[in-house]
C-alpha positions as CSV (number, residue, x, y, z in Angstrom):
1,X,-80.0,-33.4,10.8
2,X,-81.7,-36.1,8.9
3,X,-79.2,-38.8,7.3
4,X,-81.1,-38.2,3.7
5,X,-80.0,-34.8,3.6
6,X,-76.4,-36.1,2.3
7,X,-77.7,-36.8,-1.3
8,X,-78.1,-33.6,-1.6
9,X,-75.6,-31.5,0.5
10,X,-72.4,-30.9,-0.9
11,X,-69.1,-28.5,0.7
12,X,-69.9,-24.9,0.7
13,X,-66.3,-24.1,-0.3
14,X,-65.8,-26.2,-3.0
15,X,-69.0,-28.2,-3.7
16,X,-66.9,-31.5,-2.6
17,X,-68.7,-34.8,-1.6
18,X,-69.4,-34.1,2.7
19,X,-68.7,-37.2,5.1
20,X,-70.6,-37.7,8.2
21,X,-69.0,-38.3,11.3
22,X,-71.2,-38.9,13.7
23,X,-71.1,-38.7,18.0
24,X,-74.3,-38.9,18.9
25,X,-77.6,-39.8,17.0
26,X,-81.3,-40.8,17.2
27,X,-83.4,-43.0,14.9
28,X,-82.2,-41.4,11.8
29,X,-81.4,-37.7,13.1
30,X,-77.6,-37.0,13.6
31,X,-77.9,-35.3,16.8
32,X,-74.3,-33.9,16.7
33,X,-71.0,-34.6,15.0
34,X,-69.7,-32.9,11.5
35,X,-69.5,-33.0,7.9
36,X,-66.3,-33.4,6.5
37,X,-64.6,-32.3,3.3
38,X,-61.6,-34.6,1.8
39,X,-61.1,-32.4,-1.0
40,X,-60.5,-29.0,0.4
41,X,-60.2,-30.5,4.2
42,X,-62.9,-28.1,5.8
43,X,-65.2,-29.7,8.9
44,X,-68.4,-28.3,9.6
45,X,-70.6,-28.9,12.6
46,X,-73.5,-30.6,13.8
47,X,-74.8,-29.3,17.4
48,X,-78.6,-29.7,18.1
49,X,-79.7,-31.4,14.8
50,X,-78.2,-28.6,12.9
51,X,-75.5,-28.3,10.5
52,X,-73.6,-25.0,10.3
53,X,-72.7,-25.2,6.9
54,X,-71.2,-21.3,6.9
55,X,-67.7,-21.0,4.9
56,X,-64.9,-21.3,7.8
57,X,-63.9,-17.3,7.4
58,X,-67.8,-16.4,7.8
59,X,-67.7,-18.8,11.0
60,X,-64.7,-17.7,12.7
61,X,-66.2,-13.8,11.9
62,X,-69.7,-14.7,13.7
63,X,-67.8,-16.7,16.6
């Protein structure tokens, strides 16, 4: 996931301000980690440059 992208992403749930927590990166790609949602306290992940940004009820249904 390109770092730019957090202008214009925003919580699925509750259209919140998303922080990055990043584990592993290159150049300016998050490679994985998550978004995180202070206001309604939802995490969504980051696995191969891609961020699942799926409510957490749709998640937990496709899991």
């Amino acid at each position: 996931m390109k770092k730019d992208l957090m202008q214009i992403l925003a919580c699925p749930v509750c259209k919140g301000e998303l922080k990055l927590r990043a584990e592993s990166e290159e150049g300016d790609d998050v490679i994985t980690g998550s978004l995180h949602c202070a206001a309604c306290n939802e995490s969504y992940p980051i696995e191969e440059s891609i961020p699942n940004l799926l409510p957490p009820d749709l998640r937990r249904e496709l899991a």
